[in-house]
MIBA-421601 format. One record per residue (C-alpha): residue in three letters; residue number from 0; x, y, z. Coordinates in pm, 1 decimal, m for minus. Layout:
BEGIN
> tise | dotor | xx | yy | zz
> ALA | NUM | X | Y | Z
...
//
This chain:
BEGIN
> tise | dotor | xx | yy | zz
> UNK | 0 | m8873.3 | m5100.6 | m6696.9
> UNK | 1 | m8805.6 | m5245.9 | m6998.2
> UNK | 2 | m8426.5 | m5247.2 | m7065.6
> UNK | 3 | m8336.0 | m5317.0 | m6651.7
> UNK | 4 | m8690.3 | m5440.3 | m6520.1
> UNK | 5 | m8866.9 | m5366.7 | m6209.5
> UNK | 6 | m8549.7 | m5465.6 | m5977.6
> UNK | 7 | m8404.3 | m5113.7 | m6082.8
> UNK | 8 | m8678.9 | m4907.4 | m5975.3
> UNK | 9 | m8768.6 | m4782.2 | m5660.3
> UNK | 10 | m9077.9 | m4883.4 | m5528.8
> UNK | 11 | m9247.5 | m4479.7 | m5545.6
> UNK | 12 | m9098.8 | m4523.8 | m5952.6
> UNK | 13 | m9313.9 | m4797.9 | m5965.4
> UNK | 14 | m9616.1 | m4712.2 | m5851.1
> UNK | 15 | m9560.9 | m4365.3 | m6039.5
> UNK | 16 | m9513.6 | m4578.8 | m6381.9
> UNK | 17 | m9863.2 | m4740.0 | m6294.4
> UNK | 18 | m10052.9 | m4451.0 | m6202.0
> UNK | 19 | m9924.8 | m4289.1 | m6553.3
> UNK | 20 | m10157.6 | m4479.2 | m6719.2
> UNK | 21 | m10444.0 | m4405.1 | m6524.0
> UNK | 22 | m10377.1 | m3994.8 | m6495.1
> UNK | 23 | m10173.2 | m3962.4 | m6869.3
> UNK | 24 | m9961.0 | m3595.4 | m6918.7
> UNK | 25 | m9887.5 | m3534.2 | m6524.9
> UNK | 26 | m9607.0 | m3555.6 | m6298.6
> UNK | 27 | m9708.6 | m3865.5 | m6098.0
> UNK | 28 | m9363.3 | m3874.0 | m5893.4
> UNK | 29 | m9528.3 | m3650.4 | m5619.5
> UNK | 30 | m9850.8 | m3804.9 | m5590.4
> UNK | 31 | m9676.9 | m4187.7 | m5558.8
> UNK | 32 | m9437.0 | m4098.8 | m5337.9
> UNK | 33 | m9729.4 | m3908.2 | m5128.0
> UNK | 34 | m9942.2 | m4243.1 | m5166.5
> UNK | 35 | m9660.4 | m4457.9 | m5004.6
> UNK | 36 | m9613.2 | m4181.0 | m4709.5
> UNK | 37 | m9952.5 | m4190.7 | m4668.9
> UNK | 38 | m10025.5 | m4569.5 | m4622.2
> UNK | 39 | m9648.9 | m4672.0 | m4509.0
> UNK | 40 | m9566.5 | m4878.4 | m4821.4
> UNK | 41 | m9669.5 | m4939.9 | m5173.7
> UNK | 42 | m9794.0 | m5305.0 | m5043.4
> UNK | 43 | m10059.0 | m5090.9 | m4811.6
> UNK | 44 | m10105.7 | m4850.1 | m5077.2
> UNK | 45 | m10236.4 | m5140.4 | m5311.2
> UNK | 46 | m10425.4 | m5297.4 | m5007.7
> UNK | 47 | m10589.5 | m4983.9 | m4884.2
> UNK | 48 | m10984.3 | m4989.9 | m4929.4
> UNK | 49 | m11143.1 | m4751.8 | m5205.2
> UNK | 50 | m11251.4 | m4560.6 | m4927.5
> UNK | 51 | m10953.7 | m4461.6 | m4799.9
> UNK | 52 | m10796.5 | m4448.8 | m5193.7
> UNK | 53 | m11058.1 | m4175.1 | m5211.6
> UNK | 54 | m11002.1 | m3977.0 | m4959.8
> UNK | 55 | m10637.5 | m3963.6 | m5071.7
> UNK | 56 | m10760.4 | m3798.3 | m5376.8
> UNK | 57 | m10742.7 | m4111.8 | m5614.0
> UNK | 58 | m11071.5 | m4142.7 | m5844.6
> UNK | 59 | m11286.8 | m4478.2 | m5938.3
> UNK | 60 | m11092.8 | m4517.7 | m6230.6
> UNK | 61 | m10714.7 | m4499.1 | m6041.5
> UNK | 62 | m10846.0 | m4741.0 | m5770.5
> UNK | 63 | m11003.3 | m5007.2 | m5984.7
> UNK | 64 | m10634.0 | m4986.0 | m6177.9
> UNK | 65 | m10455.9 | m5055.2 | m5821.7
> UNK | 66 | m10686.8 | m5312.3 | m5767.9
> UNK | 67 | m10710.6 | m5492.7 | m6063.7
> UNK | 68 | m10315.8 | m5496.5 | m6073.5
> UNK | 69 | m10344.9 | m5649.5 | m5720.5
> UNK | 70 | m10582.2 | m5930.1 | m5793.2
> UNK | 71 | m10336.8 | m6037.0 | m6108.9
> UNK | 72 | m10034.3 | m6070.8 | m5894.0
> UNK | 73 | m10271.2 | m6275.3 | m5612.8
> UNK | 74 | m10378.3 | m6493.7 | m5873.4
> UNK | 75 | m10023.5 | m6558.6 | m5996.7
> UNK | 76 | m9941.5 | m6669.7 | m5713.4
> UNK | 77 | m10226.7 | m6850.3 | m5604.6
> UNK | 78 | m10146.9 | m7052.7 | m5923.3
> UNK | 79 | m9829.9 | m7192.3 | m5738.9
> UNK | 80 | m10005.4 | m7386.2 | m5472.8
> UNK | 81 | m10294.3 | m7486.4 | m5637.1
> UNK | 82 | m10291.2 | m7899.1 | m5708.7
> UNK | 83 | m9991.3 | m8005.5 | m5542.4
> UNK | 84 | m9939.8 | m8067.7 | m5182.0
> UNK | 85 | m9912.2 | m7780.3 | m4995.2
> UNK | 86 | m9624.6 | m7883.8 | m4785.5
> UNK | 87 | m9401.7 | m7912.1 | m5090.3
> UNK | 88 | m9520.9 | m7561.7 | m5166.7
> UNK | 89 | m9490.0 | m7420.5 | m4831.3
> UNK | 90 | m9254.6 | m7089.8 | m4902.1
> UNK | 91 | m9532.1 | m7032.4 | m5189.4
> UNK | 92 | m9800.3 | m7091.7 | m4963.5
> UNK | 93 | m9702.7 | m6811.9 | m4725.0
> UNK | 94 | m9608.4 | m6593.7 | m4960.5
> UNK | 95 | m9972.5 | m6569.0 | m5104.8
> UNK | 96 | m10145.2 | m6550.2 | m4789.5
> UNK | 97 | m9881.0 | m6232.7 | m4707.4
> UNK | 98 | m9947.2 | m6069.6 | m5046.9
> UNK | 99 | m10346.3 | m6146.4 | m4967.3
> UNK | 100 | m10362.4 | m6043.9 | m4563.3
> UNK | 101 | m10090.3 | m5866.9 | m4418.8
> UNK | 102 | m10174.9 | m5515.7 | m4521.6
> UNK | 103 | m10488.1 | m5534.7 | m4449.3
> UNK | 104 | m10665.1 | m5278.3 | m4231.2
> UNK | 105 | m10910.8 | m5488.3 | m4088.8
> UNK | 106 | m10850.5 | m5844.1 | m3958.2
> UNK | 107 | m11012.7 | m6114.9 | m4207.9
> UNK | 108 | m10982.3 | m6519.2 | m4142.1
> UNK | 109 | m10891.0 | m6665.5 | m4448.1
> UNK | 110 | m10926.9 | m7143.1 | m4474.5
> UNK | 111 | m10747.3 | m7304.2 | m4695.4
> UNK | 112 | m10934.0 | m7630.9 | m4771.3
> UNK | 113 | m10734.3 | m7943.0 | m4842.4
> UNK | 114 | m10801.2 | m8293.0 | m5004.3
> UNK | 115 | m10650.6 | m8641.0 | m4872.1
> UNK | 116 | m10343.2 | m8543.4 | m5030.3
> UNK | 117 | m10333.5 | m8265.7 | m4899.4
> UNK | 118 | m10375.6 | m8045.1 | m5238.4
> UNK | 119 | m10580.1 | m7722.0 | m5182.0
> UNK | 120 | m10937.2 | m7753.9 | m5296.3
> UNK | 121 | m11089.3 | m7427.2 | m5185.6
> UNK | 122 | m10934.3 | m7099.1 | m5059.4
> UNK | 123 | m11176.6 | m6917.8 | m4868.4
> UNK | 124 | m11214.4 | m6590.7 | m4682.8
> UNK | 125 | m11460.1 | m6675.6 | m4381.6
> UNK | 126 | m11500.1 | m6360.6 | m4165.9
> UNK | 127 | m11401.9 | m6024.1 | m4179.9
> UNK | 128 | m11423.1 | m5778.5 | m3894.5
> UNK | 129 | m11194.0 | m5533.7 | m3718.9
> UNK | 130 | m10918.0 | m5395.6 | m3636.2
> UNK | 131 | m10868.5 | m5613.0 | m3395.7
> UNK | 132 | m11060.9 | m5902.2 | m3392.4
> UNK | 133 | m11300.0 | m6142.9 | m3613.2
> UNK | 134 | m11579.2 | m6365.9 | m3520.6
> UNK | 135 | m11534.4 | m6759.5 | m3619.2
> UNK | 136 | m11785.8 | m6990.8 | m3509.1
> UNK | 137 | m11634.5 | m7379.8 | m3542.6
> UNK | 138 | m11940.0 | m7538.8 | m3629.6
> UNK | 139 | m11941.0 | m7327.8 | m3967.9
> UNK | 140 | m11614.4 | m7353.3 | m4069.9
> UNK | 141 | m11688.6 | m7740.7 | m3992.3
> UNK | 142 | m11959.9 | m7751.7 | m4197.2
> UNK | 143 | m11808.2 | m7594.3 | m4503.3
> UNK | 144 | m11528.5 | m7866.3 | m4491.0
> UNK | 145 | m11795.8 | m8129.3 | m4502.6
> UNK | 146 | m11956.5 | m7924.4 | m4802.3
> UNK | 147 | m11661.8 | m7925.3 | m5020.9
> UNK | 148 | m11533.4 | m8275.9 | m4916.1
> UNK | 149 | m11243.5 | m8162.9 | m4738.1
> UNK | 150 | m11035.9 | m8350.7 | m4495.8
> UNK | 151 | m10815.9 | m8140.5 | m4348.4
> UNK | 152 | m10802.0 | m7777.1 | m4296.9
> UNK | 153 | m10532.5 | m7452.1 | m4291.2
> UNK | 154 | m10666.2 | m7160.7 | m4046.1
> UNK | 155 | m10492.0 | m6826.0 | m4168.1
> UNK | 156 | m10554.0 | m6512.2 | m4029.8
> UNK | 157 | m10358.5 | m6138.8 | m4039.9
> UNK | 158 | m10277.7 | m5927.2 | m3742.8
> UNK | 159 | m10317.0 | m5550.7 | m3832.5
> UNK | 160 | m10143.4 | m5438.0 | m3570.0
> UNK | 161 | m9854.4 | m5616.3 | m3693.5
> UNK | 162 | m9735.4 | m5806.7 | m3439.5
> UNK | 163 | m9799.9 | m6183.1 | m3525.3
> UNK | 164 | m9807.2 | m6307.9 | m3150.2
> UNK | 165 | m10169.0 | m6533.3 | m3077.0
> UNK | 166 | m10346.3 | m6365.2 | m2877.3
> UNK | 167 | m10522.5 | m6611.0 | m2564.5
> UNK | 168 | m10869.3 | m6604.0 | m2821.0
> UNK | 169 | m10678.8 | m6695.0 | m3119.8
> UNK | 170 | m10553.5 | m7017.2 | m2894.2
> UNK | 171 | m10904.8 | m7110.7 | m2794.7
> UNK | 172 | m11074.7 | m7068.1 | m3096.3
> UNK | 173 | m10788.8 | m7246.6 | m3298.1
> UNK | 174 | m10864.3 | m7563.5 | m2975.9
> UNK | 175 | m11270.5 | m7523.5 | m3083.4
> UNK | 176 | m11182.2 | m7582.8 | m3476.6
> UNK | 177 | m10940.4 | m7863.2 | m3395.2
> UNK | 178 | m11167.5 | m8052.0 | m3158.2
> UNK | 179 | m11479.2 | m8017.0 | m3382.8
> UNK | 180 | m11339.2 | m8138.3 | m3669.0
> UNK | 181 | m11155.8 | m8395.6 | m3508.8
> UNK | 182 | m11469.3 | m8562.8 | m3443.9
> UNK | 183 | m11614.4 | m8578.5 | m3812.0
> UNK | 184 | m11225.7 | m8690.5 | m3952.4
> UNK | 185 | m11094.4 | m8351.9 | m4060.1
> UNK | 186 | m10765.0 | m8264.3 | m3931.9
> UNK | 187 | m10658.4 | m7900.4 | m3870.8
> UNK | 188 | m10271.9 | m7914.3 | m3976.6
> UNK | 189 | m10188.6 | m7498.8 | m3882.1
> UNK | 190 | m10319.6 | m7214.8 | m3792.5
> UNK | 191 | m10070.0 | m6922.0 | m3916.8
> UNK | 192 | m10095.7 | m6552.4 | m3806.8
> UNK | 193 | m9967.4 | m6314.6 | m4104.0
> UNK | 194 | m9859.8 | m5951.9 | m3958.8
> UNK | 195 | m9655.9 | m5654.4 | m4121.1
> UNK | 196 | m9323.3 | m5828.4 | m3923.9
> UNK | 197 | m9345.3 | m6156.4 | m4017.1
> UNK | 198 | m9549.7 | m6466.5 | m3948.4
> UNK | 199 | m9642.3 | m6712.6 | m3689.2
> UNK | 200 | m9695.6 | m7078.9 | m3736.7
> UNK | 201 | m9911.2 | m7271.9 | m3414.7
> UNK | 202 | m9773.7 | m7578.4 | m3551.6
> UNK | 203 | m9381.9 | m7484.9 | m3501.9
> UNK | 204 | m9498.0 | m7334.7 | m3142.0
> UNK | 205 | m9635.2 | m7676.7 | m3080.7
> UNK | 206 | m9959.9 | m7495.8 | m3009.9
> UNK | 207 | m10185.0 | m7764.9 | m3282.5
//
């Protein structure tokens, strides 16, 4: 890692390096590349929930490592879109809300408030619920605009199944958030859908 850095290892040599300091003196090549069998990828294996960590055979102490390791890198790169414009930090933009959503198990609905110029004041995760859908009610997401002064508004939300096609309810609800805030002077500028395969933008469908 240190003479040739992380782009010569495999992603199983990585996740083996990491879990060496959590389970010292053992032979952690089986259990990572187990982990990433398991799950489908060491992104999944870093999103799973401690539940499902456990039952893999991983203890607190492993999992809080994993997690802890995920919440730096989400942070570092939540530190490229904070105060500037998010449209001059688009490519950053999506890549944090991929890192943050699309290995998730469940579906979660993640807003991204947004100041006159368009800076992101508030990054917020709204709803969570299952594996295949998530309540949003418009009036709240409305009224915690108005609470932290924001004027305009990014919807983001993650399809487990990982296909990132809107569904009909993701259309309608997107139409409910867009016509409520329209009337109190917040603009909703996207909605994007972040999946396994990729991402959808409602803007570039010309469906906002």
């Amino acid at each position: 890692m240190l003479e040739q850095g992380p782009d010569a290892m495999a992603d199983y040599e990585l996740l083996e390096l990491l879990l060496c300091y959590a389970i010292p003196r053992r032979d952690m090549k089986p259990l990572a590349k187990d982990l990433i069998r398991r799950f489908g990828s060491v992104g999944c294996v870093f999103s799973a929930s401690p539940d499902r960590l456990t039952e893999a055979g991983l203890k607190d102490h492993t999992i809080a490592l994993l997690k802890t390791v995920r919440a730096g890198a989400l942070a570092m790169q939540r530190e490229d879109i904070l105060e500037q414009p998010v449209i001059s930090s688009w490519k950053a933009l999506l890549g944090y809300c991929r890192s943050a959503m699309a290995y998730e198990a469940n579906e979660q609905f993640r807003i991204l408030f947004l100041d006159k110029k368009n800076t992101l004041i508030a990054d917020e995760v709204q709803q969570k619920g299952t594996v295949d859908q998530t309540p949003i009610y418009p009036r709240e997401v409305i009224k915690r605009a108005l609470e932290l002064g924001a004027t305009a508004l990014i919807l983001v939300h993650n399809h487990p199944s990982g296909d990132p096609t809107p569904s009909r309810e993701d259309i309608d609800m997107t139409r409910e958030v867009k016509d409520a805030g329209h009337k109190l002077g917040i603009a909703v500028h996207d909605h994007l859908i972040i999946a396994k395969r990729g991402h959808v933008s409602f803007k570039s469908l010309g469906l906002i």
